[in-house]
C-alpha positions as CSV (number, residue, x, y, z in Angstrom):
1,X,133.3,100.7,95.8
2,X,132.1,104.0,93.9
3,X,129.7,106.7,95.7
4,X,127.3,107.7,93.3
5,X,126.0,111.1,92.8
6,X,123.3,112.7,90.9
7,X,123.6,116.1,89.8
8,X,119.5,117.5,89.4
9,X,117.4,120.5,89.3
10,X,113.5,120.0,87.7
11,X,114.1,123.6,86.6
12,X,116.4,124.1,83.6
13,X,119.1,126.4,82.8
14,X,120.7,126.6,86.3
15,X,124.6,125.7,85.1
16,X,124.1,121.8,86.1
17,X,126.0,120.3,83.2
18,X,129.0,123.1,83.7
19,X,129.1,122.3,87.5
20,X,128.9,118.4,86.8
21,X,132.0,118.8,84.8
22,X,134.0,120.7,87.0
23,X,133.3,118.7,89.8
24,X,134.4,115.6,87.9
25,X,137.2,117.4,86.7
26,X,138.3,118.7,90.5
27,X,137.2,115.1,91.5
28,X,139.8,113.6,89.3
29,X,142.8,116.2,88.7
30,X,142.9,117.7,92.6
31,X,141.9,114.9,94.6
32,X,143.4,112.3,92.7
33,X,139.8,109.8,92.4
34,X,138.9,107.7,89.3
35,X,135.9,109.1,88.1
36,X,133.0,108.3,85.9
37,X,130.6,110.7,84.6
38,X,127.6,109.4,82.6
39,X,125.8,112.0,80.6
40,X,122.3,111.0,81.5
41,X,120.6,113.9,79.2
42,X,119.3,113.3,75.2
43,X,120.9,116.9,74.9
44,X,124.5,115.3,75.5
45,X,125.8,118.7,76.6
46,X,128.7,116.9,79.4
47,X,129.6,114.8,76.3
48,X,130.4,117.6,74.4
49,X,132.1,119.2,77.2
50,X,134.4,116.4,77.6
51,X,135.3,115.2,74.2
52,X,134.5,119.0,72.3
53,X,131.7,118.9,69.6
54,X,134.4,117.9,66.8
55,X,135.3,114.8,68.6
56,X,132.0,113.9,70.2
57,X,130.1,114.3,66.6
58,X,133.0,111.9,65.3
59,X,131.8,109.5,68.0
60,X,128.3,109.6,67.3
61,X,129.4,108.8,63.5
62,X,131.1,106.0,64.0
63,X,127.6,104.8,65.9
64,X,129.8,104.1,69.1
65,X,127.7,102.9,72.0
66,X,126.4,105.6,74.2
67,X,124.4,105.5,77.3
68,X,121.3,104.7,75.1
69,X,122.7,101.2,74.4
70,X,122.2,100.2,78.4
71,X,118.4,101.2,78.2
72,X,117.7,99.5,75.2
73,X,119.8,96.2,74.9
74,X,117.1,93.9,75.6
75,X,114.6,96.0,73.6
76,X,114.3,94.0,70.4
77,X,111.8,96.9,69.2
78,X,114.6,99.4,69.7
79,X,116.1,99.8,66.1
80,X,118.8,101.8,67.9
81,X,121.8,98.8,68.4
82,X,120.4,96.1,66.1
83,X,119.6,92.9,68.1
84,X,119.4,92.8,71.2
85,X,122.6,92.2,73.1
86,X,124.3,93.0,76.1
87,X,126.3,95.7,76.9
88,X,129.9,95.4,78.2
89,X,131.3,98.5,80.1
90,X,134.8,98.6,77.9
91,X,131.8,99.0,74.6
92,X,130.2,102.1,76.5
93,X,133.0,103.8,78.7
94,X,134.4,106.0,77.2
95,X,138.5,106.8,78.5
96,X,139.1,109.9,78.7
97,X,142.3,110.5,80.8
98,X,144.1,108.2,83.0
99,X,147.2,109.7,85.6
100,X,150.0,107.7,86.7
101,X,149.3,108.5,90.0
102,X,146.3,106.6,89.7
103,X,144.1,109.2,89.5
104,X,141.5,108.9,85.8
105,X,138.3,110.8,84.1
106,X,136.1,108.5,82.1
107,X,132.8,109.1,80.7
108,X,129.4,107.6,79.0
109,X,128.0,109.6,76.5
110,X,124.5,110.3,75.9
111,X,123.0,111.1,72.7
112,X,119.5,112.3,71.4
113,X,118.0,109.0,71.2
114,X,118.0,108.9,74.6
115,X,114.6,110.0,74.9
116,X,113.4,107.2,73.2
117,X,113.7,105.8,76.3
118,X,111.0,107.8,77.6
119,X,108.9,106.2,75.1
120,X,108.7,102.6,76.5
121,X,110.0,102.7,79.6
122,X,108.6,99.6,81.2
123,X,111.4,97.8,83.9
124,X,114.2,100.4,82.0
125,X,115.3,101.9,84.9
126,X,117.1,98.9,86.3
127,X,118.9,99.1,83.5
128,X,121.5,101.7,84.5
129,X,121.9,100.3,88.9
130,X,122.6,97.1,87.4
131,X,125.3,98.0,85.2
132,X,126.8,100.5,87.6
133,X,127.0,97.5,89.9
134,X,129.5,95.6,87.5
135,X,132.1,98.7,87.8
136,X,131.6,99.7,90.9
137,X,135.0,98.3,92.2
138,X,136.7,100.6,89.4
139,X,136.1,104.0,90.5
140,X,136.0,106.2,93.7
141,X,133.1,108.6,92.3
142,X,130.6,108.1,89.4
143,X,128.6,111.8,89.0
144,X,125.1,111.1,86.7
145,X,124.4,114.3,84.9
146,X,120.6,114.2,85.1
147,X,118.0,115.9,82.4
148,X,115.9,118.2,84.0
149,X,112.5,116.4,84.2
150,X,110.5,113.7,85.9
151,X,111.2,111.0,83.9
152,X,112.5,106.7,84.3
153,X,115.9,108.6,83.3
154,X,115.3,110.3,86.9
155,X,114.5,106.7,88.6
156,X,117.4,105.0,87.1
157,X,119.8,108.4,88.8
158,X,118.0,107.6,91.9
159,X,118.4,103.6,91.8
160,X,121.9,104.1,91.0
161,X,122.8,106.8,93.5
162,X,123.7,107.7,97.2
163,X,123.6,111.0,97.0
164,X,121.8,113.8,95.1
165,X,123.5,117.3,94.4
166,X,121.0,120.1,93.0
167,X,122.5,123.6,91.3
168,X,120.5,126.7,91.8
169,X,120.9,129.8,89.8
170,X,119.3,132.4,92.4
171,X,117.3,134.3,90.1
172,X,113.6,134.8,89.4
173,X,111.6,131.3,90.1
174,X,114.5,129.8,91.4
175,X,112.9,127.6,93.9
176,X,110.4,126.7,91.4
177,X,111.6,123.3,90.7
178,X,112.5,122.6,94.3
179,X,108.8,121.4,95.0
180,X,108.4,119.0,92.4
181,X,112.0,117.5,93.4
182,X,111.2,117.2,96.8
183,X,107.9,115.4,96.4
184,X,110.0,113.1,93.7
185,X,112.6,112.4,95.9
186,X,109.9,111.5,99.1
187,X,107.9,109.1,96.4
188,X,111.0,107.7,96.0
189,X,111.9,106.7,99.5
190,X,108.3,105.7,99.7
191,X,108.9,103.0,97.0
192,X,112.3,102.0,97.4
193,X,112.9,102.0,101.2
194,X,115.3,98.7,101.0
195,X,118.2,102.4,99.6
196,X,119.3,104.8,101.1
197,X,119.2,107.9,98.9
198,X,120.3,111.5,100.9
199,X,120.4,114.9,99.8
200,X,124.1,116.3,100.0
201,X,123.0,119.8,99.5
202,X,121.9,122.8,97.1
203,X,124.7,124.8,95.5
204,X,124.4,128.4,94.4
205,X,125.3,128.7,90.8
206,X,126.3,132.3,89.6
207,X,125.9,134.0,92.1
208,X,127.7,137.9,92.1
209,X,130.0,138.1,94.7
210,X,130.1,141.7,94.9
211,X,127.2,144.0,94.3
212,X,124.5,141.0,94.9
213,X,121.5,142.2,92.9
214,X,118.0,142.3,94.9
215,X,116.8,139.9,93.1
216,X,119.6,137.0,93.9
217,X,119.6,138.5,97.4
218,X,116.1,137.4,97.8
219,X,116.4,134.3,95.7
220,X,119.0,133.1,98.4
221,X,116.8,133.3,101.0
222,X,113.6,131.8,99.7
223,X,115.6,128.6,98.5
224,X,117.1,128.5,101.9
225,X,113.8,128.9,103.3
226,X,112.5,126.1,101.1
227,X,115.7,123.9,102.3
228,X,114.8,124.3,105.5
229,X,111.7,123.0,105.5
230,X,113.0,119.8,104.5
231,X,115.9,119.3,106.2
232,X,118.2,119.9,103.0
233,X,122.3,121.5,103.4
234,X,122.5,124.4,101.4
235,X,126.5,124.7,100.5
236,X,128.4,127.5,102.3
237,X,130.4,127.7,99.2
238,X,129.0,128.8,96.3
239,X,130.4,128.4,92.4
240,X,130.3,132.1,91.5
241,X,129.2,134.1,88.4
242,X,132.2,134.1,86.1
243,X,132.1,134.3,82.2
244,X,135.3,131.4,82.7
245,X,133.0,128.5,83.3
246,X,131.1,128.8,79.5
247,X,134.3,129.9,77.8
248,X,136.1,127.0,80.0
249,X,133.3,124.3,79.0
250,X,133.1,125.1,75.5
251,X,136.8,124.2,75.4
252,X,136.5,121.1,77.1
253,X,138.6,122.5,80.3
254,X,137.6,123.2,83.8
255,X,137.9,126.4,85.5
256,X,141.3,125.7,86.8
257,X,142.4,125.2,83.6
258,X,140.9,127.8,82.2
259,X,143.3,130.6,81.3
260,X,141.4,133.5,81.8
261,X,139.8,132.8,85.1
262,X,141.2,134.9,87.6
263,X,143.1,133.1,90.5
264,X,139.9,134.0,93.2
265,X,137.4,132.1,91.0
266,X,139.8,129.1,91.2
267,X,140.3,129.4,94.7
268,X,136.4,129.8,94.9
269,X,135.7,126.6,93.0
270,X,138.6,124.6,94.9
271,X,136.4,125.3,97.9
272,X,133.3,124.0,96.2
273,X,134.6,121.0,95.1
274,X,136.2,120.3,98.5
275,X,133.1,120.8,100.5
276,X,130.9,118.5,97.7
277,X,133.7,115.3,98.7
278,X,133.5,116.1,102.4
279,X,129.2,115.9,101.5
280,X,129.6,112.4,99.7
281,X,132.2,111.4,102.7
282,X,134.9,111.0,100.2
283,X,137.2,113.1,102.0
């Protein structure tokens, strides 16, 4: 049976999408799990990442079925899939590399007509849990890129999840969607208290390792501060600053498969990705 993991900040622009994909990636090609990522964000940017923009706009083409199709296939409004029909996972999953040792990286896509969904969202976000619950069985770790607001896109991560991950970029505001995540999360528990929905921990995204600026210095410790307060892990690991991770991510590779990234952001990352499994008790 799959843990399931939602990667969120309410704050945009903190490196979530980069840091979902190399976890997936370290998930998969290090630890040897079958992973499923499901890119759970109209901007598609972890679908892009995995297949590259050439493939992934092929995809899109060819009107493959995307994430989309499990929020509308009963919605005989929807105009997006025709009429209404069920989804099958071997329609939506997309294969992306399978090991002989067992080991595979699969994905769902997402595309821009995801936030239709936000249009009509009445009963949607059951959607997504429910369908999880058919594969399940078939993977060790599903990771739910989420979109950066309060939306039934964040309820259906929730309902489908056991853990929540959130990136921080220490910088200016950083904390600033901390708040509104912490009150969703506790609404949350408040409706749903038949799941079990824990916090695994904040991790630092680009932070300098050397010559900290003031102002990430300072960042640091008011997020901690804030993660205090409610009980939350902050990561002793962090994913450090390195101009790899873009360059890596725009070439559909991860950071230890990135050929310029120096051997200590590896090693860094290794460490990251080690701590998140021992979070989600997969180690």
């Amino acid at each position: 049976m799959a843990i399931t993991v939602s990667t969120i900040n309410m704050k945009g622009g903190v490196g979530k999408t980069t840091l979902t994909f190399n976890l997936a990636w370290y998930s998969a090609w290090k630890a040897t799990l079958k992973v499923l990522a499901i890119d759970l964000d109209p901007q598609a940017n972890l679908s892009q990442y995995f297949m590259g923009a050439v493939e992934y706009l092929q995809y899109i083409r060819k009107s493959k079925k995307t994430v989309v199709d499990i929020f509308e296939q009963f919605s005989a409004a929807s105009g997006l899939s025709g009429s209404p029909e069920l989804v099958e996972p071997e329609d939506v999953i997309h294969s992306l590399y399978e090991w002989e040792d067992g080991s595979l990286l699969h994905l769902i896509p997402s595309r821009l007509e995801l936030a239709w969904t936000l249009k009509n969202p009445t009963e949607k976000a059951q959607l997504l849990p429910k369908f999880i619950a058919k594969i399940a069985d078939n993977y060790d770790l599903i990771l739910i890129d989420c979109a950066p607001t309060e939306s039934i896109l964040t309820t259906a991560a929730y309902r489908s999840s056991r853990y929540v991950v959130v990136p921080v970029k220490p910088e200016f505001l950083a904390t600033i969607g901390l708040p509104l995540l912490a009150r969703s999360l506790k609404e949350f528990a408040l409706m749903h208290q038949d799941q079990q929905l824990d916090m695994a921990g904040i991790i630092f995204n680009g932070l300098k390792r050397t010559n900290t600026p003031p102002e990430q210095i300072n960042s640091c410790r008011d997020v901690k501060e804030l993660a205090d307060e409610h009980g939350w892990h902050v990561f002793d690991n962090s994913a450090h600053h390195s101009d790899s991770y873009p360059t890596g991510s725009r070439d559909g590779k991860p950071i230890f498969m990135t050929s310029n990234a120096r051997a200590y952001v590896k090693t860094e990352f290794h460490e990251v990705g080690q701590e998140f499994l021992e979070r989600i008790n997969l180690v």
